[in-house]
VMD Tcl script that draws the C-alpha trace (Angstrom):
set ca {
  {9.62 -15.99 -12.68}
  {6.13 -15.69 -13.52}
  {4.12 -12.86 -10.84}
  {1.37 -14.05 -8.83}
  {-2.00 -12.36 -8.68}
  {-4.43 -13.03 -6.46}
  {-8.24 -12.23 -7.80}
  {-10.84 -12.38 -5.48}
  {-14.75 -11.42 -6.44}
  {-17.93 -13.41 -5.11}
  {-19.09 -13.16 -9.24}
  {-17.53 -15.93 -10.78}
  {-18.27 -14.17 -14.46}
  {-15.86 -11.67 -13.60}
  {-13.10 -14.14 -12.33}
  {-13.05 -15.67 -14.83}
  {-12.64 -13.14 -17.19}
  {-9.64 -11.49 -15.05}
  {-7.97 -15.22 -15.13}
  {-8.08 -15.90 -18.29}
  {-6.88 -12.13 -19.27}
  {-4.09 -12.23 -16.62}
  {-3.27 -16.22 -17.38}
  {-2.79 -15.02 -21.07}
  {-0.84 -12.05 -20.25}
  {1.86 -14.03 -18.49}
  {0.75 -14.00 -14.85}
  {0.27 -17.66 -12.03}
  {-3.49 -16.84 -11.10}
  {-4.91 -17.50 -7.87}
  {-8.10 -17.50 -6.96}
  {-10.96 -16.81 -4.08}
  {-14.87 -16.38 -4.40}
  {-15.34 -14.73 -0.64}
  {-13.31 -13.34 2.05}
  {-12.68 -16.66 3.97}
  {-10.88 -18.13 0.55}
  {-8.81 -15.18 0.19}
  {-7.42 -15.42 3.61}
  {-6.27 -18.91 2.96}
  {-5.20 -17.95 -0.57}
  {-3.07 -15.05 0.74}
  {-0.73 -17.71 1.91}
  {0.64 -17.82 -1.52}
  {2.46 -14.98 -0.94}
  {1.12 -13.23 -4.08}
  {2.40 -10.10 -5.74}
  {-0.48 -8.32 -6.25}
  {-3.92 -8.65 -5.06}
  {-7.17 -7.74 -6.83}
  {-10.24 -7.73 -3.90}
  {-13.77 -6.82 -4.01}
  {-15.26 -5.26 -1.27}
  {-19.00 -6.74 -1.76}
  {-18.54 -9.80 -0.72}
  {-21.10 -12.03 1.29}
  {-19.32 -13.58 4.06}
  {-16.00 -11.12 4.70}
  {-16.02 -8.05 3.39}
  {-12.86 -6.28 0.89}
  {-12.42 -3.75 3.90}
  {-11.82 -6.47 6.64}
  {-9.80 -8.42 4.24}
  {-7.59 -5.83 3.77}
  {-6.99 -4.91 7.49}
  {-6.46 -8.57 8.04}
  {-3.99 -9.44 5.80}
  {-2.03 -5.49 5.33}
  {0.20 -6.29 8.48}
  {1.09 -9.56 6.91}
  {1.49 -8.78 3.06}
  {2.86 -5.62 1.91}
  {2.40 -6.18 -1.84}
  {-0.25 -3.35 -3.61}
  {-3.48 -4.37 -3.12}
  {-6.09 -2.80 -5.33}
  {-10.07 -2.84 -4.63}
  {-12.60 -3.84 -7.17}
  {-15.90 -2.27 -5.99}
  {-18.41 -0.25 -7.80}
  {-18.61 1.75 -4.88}
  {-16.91 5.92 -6.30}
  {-18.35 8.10 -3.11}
  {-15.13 9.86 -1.44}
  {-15.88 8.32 1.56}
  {-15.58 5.02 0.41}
  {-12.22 5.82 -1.15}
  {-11.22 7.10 1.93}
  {-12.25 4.09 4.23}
  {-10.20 1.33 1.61}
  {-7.27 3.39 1.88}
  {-6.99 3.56 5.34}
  {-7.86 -0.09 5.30}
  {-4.65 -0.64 3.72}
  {-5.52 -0.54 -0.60}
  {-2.80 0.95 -2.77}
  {-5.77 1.86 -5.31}
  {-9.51 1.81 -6.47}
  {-10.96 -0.29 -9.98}
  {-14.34 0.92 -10.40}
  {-17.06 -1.54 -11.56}
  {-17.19 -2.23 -14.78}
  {-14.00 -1.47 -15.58}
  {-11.99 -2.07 -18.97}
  {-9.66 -4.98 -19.23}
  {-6.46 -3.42 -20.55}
  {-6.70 -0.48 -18.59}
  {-6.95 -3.17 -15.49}
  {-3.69 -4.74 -16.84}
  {-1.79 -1.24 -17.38}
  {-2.54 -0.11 -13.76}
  {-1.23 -4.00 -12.17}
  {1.91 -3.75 -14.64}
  {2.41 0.02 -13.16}
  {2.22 -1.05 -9.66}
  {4.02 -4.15 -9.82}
  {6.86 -1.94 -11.73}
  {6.81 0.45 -8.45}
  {7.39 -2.39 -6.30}
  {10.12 -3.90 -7.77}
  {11.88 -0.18 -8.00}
  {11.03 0.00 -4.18}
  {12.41 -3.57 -3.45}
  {15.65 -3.01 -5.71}
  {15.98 0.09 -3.48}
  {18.25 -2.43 -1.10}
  {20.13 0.20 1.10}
  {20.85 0.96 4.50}
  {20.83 4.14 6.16}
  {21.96 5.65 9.69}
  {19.95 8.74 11.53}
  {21.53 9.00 14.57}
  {19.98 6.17 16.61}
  {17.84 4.97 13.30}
  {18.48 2.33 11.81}
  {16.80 2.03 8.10}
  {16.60 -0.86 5.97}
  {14.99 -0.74 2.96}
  {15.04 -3.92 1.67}
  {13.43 -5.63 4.53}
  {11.46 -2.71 5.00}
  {12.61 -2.17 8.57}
  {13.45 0.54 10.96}
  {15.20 0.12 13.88}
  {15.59 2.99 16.63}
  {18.68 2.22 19.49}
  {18.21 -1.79 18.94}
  {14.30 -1.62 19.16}
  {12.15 -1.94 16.42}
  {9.97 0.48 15.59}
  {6.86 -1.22 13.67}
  {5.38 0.83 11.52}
  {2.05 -0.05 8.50}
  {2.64 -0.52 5.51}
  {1.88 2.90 4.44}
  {3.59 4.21 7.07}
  {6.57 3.19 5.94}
  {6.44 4.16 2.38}
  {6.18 7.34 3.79}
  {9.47 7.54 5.87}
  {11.17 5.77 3.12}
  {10.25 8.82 0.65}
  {11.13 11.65 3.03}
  {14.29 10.30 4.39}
  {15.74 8.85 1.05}
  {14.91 12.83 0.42}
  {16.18 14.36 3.52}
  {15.93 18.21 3.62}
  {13.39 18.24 0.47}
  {9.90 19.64 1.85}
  {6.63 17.72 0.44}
  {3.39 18.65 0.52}
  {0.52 16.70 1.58}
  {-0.48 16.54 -1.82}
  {2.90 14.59 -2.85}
  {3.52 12.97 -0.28}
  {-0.02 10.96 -0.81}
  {0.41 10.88 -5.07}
  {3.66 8.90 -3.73}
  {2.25 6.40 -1.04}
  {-1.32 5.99 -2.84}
  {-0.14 6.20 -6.42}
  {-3.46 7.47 -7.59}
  {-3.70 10.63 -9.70}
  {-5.49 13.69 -8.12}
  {-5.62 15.86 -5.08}
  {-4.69 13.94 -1.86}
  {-6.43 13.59 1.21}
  {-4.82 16.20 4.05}
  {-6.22 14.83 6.88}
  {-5.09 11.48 5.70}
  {-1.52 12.24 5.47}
  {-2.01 14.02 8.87}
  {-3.11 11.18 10.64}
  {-0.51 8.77 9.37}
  {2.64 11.50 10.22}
  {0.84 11.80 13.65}
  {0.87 7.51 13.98}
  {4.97 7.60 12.53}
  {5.57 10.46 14.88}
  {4.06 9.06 18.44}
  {5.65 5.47 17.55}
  {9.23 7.33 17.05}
  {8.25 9.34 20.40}
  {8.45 5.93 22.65}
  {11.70 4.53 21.34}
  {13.17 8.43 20.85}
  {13.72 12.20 22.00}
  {14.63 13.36 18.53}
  {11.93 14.45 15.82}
  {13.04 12.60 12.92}
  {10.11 14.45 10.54}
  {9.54 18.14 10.64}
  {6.97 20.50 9.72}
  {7.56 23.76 7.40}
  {4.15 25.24 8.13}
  {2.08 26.27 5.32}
  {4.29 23.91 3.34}
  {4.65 20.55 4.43}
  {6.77 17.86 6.00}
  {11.06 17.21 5.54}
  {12.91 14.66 7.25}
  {15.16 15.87 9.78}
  {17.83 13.05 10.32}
}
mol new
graphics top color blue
foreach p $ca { graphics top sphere $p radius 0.5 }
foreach p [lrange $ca 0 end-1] q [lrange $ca 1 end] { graphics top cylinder $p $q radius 0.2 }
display resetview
C-alpha cells in the first residue's frame, strides 16, 4: 500500500513541486495551503506530514500542538527559520525534524524514506511487557499502570519505549534525544529534562515505584 504524505505550505510553487516529486516517487499526496486545510486534511490519517510554520491564518507551531495528541506519525517542519530557539520551540511543539528553506529535493525524499523506515521498525516492534504494575504495549503505543492508563505525548513515549526495551542500559541526554528527535548533533539537556520530569510526575499519580532512574553525571536507566 502506497504511504500517505501530507504537504502543507501557503506557496503553492513549492507544493507543487513536493507533489509531483513525492507523486512520482510512489507516494498518495495530500494536500493543504494554510493551517485550517491541514486540520481537515489530517483526517486522512497520513503517514508522514510535511508543515510549514509561516503560514497566514494557523501557524506550523499550533498545527502541530493541535494535531500531535491525535496523530503520532513524524511530522517534519518546513520553515526557513535555523535560530536554536526556533528549533527548540517546533520540537516541543511536537516535530520529529527541521527542512530548512530552500532545501534540495532528494535530500527531502532521503530524510521522509528514513523516518517512515523508523516508524515501521517502531510499529513492527508489537510486544508486550510487564513492570510490576506496568503494563506496556508497544504496538498500540500504550502504558497501563494497575488498570489505569497512564497518557503520555508522543515523545514521551518514545522515550519509555527506548529505556525500558533497554532496561539497566544508562543513556545520556545526548542519546536519548538522537533517539526520540532523530536529528544528528548535540541534544538539548534541558529538553530531555523536562520531558523525564512530565513521564516521571504522570507515573507518580498512578504509582509509588520510580520506574526511570538517574546515574548522576551519566544519565537515565529504566528501573522496572
Amino acid at each position: 500500500m502506497n504511504k500517505k504524505i501530507l504537504l502543507v505550505d501557503d506557496e503553492k510553487g513549492i507544493v507543487t513541486l513536493m507533489k509531483h516529486y513525492f507523486e512520482m516517487s510512489g507516494y498518495l499526496v495530500y494536500t493543504a495551503f494554510n493551517g485550517n486545510e491541514a486540520l481537515q486534511k489530517a483526517a486522512h490519517n497520513p503517514d508522514i506530514i510535511l508543515l510549514d510554520i509561516n503560514m497566514p491564518d494557523i501557524d506550523g507551531l499550533t498545527v502541530c500542538q493541535r494535531i500531535r495528541e491525535h496523530i503520532s506519525c513524524p511530522i517534519l517542519f518546513l520553515t526557513a527559520r535555523i535560530e536554536t530557539s526556533d528549533k527548540i520551540n517546533g520540537f516541543r511543539a511536537g516535530a520529529d525534524d527541521y527542512i530548512v528553506k530552500p532545501f534540495d529535493l532528494d535530500e527531502l525524499g532521503a530524510r521522509v524514506a528514513a523516518h517512515l523506515r523508523r516508524e515501521n521498525r517502531r510499529q513492527e516492534h508489537s510486544i508486550v511487557r510487564f513492570f510490576g504494575d506496568m503494563v506496556i504495549d508497544y504496538s498500540k503505543r500504550q502504558i497501563t499502570l494497575k488498570d489505569s492508563v497512564a497518557e503520555l505525548s508522543k515523545k514521551e513515549f518514545d522515550i519509555v519505549e527506548l529505556l525500558s526495551t533497554n532496561a539497566g542500559q544508562v543513556f545520556d541526554r545526548e542519546r536519548i534525544y538522537s533517539f526520540v528527535w532523530g536529528l544528528e548533533g548535540d541534544g538539548n539537556s534541558d529538553t530531555i529534562m523536562e520531558h523525564i520530569r512530565k513521564i516521571r510526575a504522570k507515573f507518580a499519580a498512578l504509582s509509588l515505584h520510580s520506574y526511570i532512574e538517574t546515574v548522576w553525571g551519566v544519565g537515565y536507566k529504566w528501573n522496572g
